[in-house]
C-alpha positions, 0 to 999 in steps of 0.5 A: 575927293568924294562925290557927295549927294546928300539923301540919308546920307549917301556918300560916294567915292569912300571906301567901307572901312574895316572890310576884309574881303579878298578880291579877285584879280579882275575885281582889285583891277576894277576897285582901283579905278576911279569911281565915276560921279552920280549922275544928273538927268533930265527926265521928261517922262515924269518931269523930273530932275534925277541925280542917280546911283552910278553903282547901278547899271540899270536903274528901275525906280518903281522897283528899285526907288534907292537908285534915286539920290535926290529929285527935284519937280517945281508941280505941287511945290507952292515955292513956284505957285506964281510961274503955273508949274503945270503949264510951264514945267513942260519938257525939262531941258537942262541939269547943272550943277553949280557952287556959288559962295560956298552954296551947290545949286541945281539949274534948270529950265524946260521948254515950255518957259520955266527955268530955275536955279535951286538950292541943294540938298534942301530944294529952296528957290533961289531964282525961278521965272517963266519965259513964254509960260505954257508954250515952246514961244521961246524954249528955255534950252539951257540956264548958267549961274553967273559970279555975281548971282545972276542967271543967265537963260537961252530960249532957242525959238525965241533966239534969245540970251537974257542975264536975270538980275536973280541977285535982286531976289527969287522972283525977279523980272529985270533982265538984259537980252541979246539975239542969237539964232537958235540959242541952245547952250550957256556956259560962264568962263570964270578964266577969261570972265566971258558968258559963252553961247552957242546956237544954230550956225556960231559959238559966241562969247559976252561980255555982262557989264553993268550992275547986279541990278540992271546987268548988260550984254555985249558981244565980243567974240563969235566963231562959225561952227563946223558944218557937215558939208560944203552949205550944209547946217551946223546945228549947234545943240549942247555947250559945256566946260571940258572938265579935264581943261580949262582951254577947251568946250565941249560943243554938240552940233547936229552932226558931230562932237567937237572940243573947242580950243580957245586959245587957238581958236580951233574946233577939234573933233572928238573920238565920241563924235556921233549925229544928234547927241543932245549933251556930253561931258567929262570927268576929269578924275576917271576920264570918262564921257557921258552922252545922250543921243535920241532912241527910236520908238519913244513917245517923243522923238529926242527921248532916250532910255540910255545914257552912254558912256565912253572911255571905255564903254559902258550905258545906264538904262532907265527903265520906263524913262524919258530922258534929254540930257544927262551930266555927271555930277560935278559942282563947279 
């Protein structure tokens, strides 16, 4: 399997073929570890979705502008005239990607109220709306791509889960809400055909019923989160699938990094667990882990310049960046 992002052509994870070089011992050892998936920002310094080169440690990309692989902004694309990028655009909060009937999509939204789902590589809508346009009211935090073509988005401040009918069309306006305090991660189980969420204090599942066109939400599960001392919060931040099981979620709280195992129902801390991490996640075929956790003197206090990576240990730098979350990049 290759990791593919399409600009020029990049290709990765193939071997150039024909080479005849001998490689040390040290450099056959690292050839024949797996090689790791681009990598998926959110880069509120420019306000911008990257996917960048995982070949570089450090990407500069005033001097070095091949490290992007592909970039997406809704600011100056008539696409998205209708939702005022520049008032809403604020923030960027989210990077997914997804596959949806043979299709890639990158999911987006930003704390001002834009949240998108875009076609990939070609950049197209496929679904955007505003939520809250030109403040933090309702916070955009997180966005998932549902089987029936609807897209689910949580605003955090507004304490809010809603399903869009996007199958209904690129500006479509219908959708169905419940309350969550403090919404911050989504994630679509396609095993047991629940929306998982997780806010401030529980992770909980849905149910979406209805139709395509005038969907539901109904509650069917939830789980206090771990907190760090007796009466303390638990804060609950990030929610992505573990790659490497289908059994198990990743969960981000305040204090700490867990994995949650549905089919027992227990919350299991894991090795990279560290205060404040604002995403994480796994590849399944080099087993390593990416997180983002806040840097200090930035110009915003959940900014970072470095994406961390475990198992074993190595970071990216992004010269000049402001980023919130970083993912690989692995279509699902």
């Amino acid at each position: 399997m290759a990791y593919e992002v399409s600009r020029r052509g990049a290709l990765f994870g193939a071997a150039g073929a024909g080479a005849a070089v001998a490689l040390s011992a040290a450099s056959a050892r690292a050839a024949a570890r797996p090689r790791v998936p681009p990598v998926l920002l959110t880069e509120q310094a420019s306000k911008r979705i990257l996917v960048l080169d995982p070949r570089r440690p450090v990407w500069d990309l005033a001097a070095d502008p091949e490290a992007v692989l592909w970039s997406c902004s809704p600011l100056g694309d008539p696409q998205y005239a209708d939702l005022d990028p520049a008032a809403s655009w604020v923030y960027p909060s989210e990077a997914k990607v997804r596959r949806l009937r043979g299709r890639t999509y990158v999911l987006t939204c930003a704390s001002f109220g834009f949240a998108a789902v875009v076609e990939h590589p070609t950049g197209r809508r496929y679904w955007a709306g505003e939520l809250g346009p030109g403040d933090d009211l309702l916070n955009p935090h997180s966005v998932e791509l549902l089987p029936d073509g609807n897209v689910a988005v949580a605003g955090s401040t507004g304490a809010l889960v809603r399903v869009y009918a996007a199958s209904q069309g690129p500006d479509s306006t219908t959708y169905a809400e419940a309350e969550l305090k403090g919404a911050h991660g989504l994630h679509w189980d396609a095993r047991r055909r629940v929306l998982w969420a997780v806010g401030d204090d529980e992770l909980v599942a849905y149910r979406v019923g209805g139709s395509a066109g005038r969907p539901r939400l109904v509650r069917t599960f939830g789980v206090a989160l771990p907190v760090p001392s007796p009466g303390g919060k638990a804060g609950g931040h990030d929610l992505f699938p573990v790659a490497a099981s289908a059994d198990r979620l990743w969960v981000a709280t305040s204090a700490a990094v867990f994995q949650y195992v549905v089919s027992q129902g227990e919350f299991v801390r894991h090795g990279v667990s560290r205060a404040s991490v604002k995403a994480v996640g796994d590849d399944p075929r080099s087993g390593r882990v990416i997180t983002t956790v806040p840097e200090d003197g930035l110009e915003e206090t959940w900014w970072t310049r470095r994406v961390d990576v475990h198992e074993p240990s190595s970071s990216y730098f992004l010269v000049d960046g402001g980023i919130y979350k970083a993912r690989w990049w692995l279509p699902r």
